[in-house]
TORKOL-4160 file (C-alpha; in steps of 0.2 Angstrom, whole numbers, padded with zeros to 4 digits, m for minus):
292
<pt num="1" X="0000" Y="0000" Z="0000"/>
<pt num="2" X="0008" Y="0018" Z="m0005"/>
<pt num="3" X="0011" Y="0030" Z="0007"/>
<pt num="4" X="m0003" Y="0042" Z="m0001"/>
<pt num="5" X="m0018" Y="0028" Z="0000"/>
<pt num="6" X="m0013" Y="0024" Z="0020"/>
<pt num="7" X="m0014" Y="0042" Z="0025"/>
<pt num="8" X="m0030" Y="0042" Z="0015"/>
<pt num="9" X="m0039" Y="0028" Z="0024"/>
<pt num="10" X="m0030" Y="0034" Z="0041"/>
<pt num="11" X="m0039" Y="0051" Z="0037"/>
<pt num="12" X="m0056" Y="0042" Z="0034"/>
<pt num="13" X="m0056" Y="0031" Z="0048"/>
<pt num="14" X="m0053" Y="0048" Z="0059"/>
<pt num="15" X="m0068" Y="0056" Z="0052"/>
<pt num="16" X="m0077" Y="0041" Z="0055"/>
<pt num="17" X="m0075" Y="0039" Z="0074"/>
<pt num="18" X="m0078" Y="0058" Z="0075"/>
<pt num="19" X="m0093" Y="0059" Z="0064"/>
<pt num="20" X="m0106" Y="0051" Z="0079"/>
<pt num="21" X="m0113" Y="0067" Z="0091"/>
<pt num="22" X="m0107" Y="0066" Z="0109"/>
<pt num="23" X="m0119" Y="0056" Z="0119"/>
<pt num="24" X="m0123" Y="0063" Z="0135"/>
<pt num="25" X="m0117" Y="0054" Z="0152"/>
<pt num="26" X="m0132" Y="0047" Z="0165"/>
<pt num="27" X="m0124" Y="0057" Z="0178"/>
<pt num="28" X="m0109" Y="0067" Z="0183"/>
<pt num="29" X="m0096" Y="0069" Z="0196"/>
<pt num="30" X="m0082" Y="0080" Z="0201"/>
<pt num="31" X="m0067" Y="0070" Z="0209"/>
<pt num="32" X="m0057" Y="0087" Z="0213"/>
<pt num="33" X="m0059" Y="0107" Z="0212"/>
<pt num="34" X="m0053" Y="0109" Z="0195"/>
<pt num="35" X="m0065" Y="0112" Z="0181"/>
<pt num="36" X="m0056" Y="0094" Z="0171"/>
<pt num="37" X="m0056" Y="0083" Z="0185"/>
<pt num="38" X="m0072" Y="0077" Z="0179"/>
<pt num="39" X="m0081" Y="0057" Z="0176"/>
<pt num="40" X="m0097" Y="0054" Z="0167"/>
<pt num="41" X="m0104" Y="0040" Z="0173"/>
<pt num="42" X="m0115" Y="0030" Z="0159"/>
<pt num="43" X="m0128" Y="0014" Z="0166"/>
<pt num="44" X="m0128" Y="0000" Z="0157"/>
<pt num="45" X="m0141" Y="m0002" Z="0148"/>
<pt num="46" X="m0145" Y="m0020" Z="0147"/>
<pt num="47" X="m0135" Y="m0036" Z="0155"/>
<pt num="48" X="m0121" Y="m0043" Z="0146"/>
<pt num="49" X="m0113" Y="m0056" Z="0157"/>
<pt num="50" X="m0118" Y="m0069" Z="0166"/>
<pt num="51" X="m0128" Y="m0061" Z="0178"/>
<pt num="52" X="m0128" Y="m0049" Z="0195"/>
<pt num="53" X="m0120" Y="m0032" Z="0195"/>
<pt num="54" X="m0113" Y="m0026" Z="0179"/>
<pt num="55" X="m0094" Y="m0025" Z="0178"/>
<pt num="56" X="m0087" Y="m0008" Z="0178"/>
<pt num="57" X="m0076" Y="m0001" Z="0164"/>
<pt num="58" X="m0066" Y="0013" Z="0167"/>
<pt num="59" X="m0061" Y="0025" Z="0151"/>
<pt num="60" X="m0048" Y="0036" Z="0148"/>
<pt num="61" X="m0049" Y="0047" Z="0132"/>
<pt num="62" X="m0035" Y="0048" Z="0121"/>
<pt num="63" X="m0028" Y="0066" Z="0109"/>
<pt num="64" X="m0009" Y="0065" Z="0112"/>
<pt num="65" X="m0011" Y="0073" Z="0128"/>
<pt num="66" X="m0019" Y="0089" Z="0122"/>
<pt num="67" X="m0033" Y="0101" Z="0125"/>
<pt num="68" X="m0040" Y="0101" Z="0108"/>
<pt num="69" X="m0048" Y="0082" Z="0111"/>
<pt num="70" X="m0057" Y="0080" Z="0126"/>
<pt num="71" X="m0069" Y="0069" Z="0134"/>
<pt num="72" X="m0082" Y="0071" Z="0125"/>
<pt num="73" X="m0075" Y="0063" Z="0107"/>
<pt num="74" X="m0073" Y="0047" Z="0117"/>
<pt num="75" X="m0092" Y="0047" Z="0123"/>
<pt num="76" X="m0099" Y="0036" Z="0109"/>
<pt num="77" X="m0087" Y="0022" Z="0112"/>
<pt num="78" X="m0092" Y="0026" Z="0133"/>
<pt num="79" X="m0111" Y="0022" Z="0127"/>
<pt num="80" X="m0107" Y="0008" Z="0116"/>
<pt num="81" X="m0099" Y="m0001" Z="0129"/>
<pt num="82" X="m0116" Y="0002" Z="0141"/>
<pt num="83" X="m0124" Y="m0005" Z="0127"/>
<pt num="84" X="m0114" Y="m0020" Z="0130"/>
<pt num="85" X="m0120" Y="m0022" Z="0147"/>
<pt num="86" X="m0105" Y="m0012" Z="0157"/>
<pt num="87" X="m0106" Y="0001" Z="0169"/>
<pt num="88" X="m0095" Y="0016" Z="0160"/>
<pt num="89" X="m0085" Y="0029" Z="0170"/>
<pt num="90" X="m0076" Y="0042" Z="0157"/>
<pt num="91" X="m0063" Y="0050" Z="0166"/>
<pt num="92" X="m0059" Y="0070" Z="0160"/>
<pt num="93" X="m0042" Y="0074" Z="0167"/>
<pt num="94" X="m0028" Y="0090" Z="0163"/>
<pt num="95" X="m0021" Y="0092" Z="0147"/>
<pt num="96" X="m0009" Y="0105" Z="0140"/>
<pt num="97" X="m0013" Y="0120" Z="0133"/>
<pt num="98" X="m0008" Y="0131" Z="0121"/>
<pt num="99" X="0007" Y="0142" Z="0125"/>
<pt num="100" X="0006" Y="0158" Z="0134"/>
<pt num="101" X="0000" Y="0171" Z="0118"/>
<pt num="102" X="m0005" Y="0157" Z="0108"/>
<pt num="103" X="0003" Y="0142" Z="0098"/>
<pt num="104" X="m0001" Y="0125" Z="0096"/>
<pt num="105" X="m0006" Y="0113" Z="0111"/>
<pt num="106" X="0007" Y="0104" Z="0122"/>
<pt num="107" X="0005" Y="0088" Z="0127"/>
<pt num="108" X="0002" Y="0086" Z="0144"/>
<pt num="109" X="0004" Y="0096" Z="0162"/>
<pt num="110" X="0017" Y="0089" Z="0173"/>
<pt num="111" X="0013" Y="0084" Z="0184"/>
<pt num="112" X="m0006" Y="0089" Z="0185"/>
<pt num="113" X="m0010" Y="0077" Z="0170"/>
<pt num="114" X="m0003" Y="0062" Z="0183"/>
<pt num="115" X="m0010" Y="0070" Z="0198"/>
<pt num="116" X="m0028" Y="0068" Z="0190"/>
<pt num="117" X="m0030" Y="0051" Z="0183"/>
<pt num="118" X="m0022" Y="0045" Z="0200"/>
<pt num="119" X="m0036" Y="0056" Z="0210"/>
<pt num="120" X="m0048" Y="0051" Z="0198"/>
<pt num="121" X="m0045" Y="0028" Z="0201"/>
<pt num="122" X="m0042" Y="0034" Z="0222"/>
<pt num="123" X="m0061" Y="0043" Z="0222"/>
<pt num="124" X="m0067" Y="0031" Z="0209"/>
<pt num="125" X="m0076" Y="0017" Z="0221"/>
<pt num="126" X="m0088" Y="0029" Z="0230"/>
<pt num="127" X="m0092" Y="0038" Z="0214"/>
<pt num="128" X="m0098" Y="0021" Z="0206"/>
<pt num="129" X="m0108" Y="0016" Z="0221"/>
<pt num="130" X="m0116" Y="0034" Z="0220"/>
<pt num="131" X="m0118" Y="0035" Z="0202"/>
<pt num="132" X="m0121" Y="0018" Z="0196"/>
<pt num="133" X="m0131" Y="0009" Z="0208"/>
<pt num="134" X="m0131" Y="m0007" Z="0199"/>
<pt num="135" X="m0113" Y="m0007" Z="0195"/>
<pt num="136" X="m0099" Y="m0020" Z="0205"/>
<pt num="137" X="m0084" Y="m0009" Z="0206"/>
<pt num="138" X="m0073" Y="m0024" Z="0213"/>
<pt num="139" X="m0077" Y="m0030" Z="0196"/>
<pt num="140" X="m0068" Y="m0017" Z="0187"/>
<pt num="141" X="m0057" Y="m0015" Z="0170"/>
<pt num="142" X="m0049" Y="0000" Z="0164"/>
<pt num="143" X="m0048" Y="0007" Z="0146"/>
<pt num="144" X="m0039" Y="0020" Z="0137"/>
<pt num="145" X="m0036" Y="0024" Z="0120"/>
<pt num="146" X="m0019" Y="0032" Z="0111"/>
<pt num="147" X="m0013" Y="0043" Z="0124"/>
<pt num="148" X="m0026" Y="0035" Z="0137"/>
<pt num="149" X="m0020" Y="0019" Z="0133"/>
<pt num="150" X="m0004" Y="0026" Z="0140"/>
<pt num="151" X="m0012" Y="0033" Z="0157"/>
<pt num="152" X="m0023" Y="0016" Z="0158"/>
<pt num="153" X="m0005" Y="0006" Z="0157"/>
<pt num="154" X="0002" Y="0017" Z="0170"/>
<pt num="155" X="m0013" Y="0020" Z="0183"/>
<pt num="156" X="m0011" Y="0000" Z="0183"/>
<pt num="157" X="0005" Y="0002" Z="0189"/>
<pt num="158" X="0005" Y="0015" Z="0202"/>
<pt num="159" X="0014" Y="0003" Z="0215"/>
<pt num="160" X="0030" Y="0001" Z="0205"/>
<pt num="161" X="0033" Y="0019" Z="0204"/>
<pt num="162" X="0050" Y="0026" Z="0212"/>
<pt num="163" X="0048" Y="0027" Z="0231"/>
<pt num="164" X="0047" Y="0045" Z="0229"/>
<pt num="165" X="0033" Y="0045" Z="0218"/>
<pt num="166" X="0017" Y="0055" Z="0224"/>
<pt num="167" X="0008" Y="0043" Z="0217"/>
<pt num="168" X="0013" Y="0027" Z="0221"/>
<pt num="169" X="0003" Y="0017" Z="0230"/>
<pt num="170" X="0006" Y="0002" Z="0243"/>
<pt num="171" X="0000" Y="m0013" Z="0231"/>
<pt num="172" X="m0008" Y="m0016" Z="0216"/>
<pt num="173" X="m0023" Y="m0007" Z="0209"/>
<pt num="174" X="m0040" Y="m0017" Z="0211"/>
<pt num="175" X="m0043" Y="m0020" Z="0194"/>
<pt num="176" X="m0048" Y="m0036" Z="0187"/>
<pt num="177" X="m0037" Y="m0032" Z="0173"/>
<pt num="178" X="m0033" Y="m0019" Z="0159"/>
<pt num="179" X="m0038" Y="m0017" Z="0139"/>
<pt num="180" X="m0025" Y="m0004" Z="0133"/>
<pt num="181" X="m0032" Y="0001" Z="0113"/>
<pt num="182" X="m0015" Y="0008" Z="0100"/>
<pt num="183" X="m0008" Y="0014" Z="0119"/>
<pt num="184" X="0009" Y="0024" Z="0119"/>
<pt num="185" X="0018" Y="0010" Z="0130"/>
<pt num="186" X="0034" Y="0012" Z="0127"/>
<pt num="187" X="0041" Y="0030" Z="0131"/>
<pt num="188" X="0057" Y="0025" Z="0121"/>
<pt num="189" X="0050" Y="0019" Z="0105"/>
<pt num="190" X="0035" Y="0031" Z="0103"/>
<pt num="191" X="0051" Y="0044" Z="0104"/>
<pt num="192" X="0060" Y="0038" Z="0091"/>
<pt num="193" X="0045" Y="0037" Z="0080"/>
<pt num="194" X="0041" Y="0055" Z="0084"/>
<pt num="195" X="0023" Y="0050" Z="0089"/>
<pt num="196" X="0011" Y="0061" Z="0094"/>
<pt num="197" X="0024" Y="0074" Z="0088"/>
<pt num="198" X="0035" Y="0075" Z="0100"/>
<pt num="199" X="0023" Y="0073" Z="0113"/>
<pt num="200" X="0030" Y="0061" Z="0126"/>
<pt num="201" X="0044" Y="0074" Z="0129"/>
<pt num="202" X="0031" Y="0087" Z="0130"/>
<pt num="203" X="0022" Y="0079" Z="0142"/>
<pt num="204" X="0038" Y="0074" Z="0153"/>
<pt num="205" X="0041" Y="0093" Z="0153"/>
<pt num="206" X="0054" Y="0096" Z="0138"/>
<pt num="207" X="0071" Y="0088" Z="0134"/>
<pt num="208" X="0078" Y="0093" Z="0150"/>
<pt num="209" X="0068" Y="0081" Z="0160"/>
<pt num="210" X="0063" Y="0066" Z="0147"/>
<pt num="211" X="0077" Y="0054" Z="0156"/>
<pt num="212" X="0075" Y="0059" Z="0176"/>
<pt num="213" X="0055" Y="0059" Z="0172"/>
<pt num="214" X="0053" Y="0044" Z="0162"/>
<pt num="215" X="0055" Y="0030" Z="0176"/>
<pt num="216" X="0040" Y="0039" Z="0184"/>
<pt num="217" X="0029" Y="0039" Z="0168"/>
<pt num="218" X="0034" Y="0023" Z="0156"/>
<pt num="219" X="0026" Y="0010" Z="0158"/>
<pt num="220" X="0038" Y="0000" Z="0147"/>
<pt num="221" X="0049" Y="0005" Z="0164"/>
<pt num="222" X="0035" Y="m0002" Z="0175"/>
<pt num="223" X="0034" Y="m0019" Z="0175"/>
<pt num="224" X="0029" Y="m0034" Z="0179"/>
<pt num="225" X="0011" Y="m0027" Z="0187"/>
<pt num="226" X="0005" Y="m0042" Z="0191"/>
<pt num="227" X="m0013" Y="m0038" Z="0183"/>
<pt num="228" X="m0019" Y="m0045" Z="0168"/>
<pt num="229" X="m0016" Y="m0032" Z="0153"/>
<pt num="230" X="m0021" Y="m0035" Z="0135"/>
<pt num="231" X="m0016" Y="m0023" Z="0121"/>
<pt num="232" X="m0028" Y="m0019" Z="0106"/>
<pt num="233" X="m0019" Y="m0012" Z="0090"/>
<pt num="234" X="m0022" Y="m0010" Z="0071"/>
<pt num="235" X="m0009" Y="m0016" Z="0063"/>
<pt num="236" X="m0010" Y="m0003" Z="0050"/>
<pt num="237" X="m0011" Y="0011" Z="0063"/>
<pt num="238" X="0001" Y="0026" Z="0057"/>
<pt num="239" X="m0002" Y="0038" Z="0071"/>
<pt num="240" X="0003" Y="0023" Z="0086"/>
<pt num="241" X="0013" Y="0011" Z="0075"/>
<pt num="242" X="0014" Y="m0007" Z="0080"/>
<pt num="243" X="0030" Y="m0005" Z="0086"/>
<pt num="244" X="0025" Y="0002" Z="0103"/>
<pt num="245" X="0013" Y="m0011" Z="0110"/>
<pt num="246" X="0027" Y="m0026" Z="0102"/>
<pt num="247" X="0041" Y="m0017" Z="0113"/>
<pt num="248" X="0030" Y="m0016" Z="0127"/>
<pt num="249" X="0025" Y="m0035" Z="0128"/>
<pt num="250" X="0043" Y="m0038" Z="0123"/>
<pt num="251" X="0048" Y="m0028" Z="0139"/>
<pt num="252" X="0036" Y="m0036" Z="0149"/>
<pt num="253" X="0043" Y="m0055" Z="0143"/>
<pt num="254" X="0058" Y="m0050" Z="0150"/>
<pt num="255" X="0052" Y="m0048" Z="0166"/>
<pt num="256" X="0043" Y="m0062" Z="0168"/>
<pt num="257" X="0024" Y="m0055" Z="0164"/>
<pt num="258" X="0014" Y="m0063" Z="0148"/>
<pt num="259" X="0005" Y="m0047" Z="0140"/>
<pt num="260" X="m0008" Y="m0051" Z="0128"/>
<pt num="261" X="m0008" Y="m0042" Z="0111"/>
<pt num="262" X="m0024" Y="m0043" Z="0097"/>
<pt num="263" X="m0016" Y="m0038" Z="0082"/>
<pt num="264" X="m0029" Y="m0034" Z="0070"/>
<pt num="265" X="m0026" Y="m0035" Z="0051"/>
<pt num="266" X="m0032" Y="m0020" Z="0040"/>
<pt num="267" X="m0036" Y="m0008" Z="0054"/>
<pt num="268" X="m0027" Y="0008" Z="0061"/>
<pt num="269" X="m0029" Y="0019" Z="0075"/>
<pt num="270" X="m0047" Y="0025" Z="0076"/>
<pt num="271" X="m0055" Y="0012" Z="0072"/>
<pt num="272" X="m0056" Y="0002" Z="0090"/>
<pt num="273" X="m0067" Y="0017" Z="0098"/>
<pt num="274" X="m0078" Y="0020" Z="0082"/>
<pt num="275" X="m0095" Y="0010" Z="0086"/>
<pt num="276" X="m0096" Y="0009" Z="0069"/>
<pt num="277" X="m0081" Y="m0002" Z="0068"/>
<pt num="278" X="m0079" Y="m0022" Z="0069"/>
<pt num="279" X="m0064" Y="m0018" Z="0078"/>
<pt num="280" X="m0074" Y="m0009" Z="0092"/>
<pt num="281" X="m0083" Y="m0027" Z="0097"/>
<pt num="282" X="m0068" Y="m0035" Z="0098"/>
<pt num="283" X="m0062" Y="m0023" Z="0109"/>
<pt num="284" X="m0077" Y="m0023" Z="0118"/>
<pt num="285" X="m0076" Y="m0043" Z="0119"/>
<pt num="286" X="m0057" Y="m0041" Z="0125"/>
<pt num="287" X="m0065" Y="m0030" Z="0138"/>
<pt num="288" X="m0078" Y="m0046" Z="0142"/>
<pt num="289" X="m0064" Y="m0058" Z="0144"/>
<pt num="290" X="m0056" Y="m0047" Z="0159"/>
<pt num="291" X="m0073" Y="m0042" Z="0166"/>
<pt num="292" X="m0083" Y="m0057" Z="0168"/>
């Protein structure tokens, strides 16, 4: 395939994702004071397991990092997985911003981007029991797409972070497992492919901190986690190439932890959060195999 007709399909796969209209949230909740430390909560809508409480499936939206993509864009694949019989939290969290007078997002705010989706799984457990009644939050799996597939990979692995960490945590995350979809796993890797346009050292604060501040963001650098973790990834995804999630699974051999990756032929980055897509079930049904 030429260069030309893979960034064409790329493009059409985008504008498909983001052609369906945001789907408003059954309820929402603050997890902090800032305006972004947000989750929309969706029900499920009907069962789709094997009875009792729905499972709960924790989202984290993807956009390099940046302003300019927010929650919302991620709320169709939210309600197609209540669809699907899950109990849905959406998690909105810090990005950058554009620089002061203007100029193009940066990715990230270090270390309020962190500080968020690590406040946002900590508050998480009342939240659900408030918002979504039916829901089993000991049952729960957490989801992330692009740049949230990154977050997803390291809120999972909070208790391997350096002692000095604000974040770590004592043990384990309760999570029953994680489903991370075209995730930037491997700090190193998505570098050298310049993914999300420089957007790992933006979000590690600039050259001058990408090597002290990557042992406390890369989760190629945090491993094993001892909790299941399966990677989803289009083979023909030009925005996340494969090369990420292999390197990842390959770093995660090494130390001793079988991580499971669904490559899937003919697909590239947006299609596994476009409802529209066949790869958006097998995501879903990935999700299923950790949940139930």
């Amino acid at each position: 395939m030429s260069d030309d007709v893979a960034a064409a399909r790329a493009a059409a796969e985008e504008r498909s994702a983001l052609s369906h209209p945001p789907v408003d949230p059954d309820a929402t909740a603050a997890y902090g004071d800032a305006p972004d430390q947000l989750i929309d909560f969706y029900a499920p809508r009907r069962s789709g397991g094997p009875g009792g409480p729905a499972p709960v499936v924790v989202v984290l939206h993807g956009g390099a990092w940046r302003a300019s993509y927010d929650r919302r864009h991620i709320s169709p694949f939210a309600a197609f997985l209540a669809g699907r019989g899950f109990a849905v939290a959406s998690v909105e969290y810090r990005r950058g911003a554009g620089e002061r007078g203007g100029g193009d997002a940066v990715a990230g705010r270090w270390p309020e981007t962190f500080d968020d989706v690590a406040a946002a799984l900590d508050a998480l457990e009342p939240l659900v029991r408030t918002h979504l009644p039916g829901a089993d939050p000991g049952r729960t799996v957490l989801t992330g797409h692009s740049a949230g597939g990154h977050l997803a990979l390291w809120a999972a692995a909070r208790h391997l972070l350096p002692a000095d960490a604000p974040w770590r945590t004592d043990g384990p995350a309760p999570l029953r497992g994680v489903v991370a979809l075209a995730p930037v796993a491997d700090f190193a890797v998505a570098d050298k492919l310049d993914v999300c346009g420089a957007g790992v050292r933006q979000l590690l604060g600039g050259d001058e901190h990408f090597a002290e501040r990557r042992p406390y963001a890369d989760p190629a650098l945090l491993l094993p986690t001892g909790i299941a973790t399966t990677l989803v990834q289009g083979r023909t995804d030009l925005d996340v190439p494969p090369a990420v999630a292999e390197s990842y699974a390959d770093a995660a051999a090494k130390a001793g932890e079988v991580v499971g990756v669904t490559l899937l032929d003919g697909v590239g980055h947006f299609p596994l959060i476009d409802p529209g897509a066949d790869a958006c079930a097998v995501v879903a049904e990935e999700i299923a195999q950790l949940a139930w």
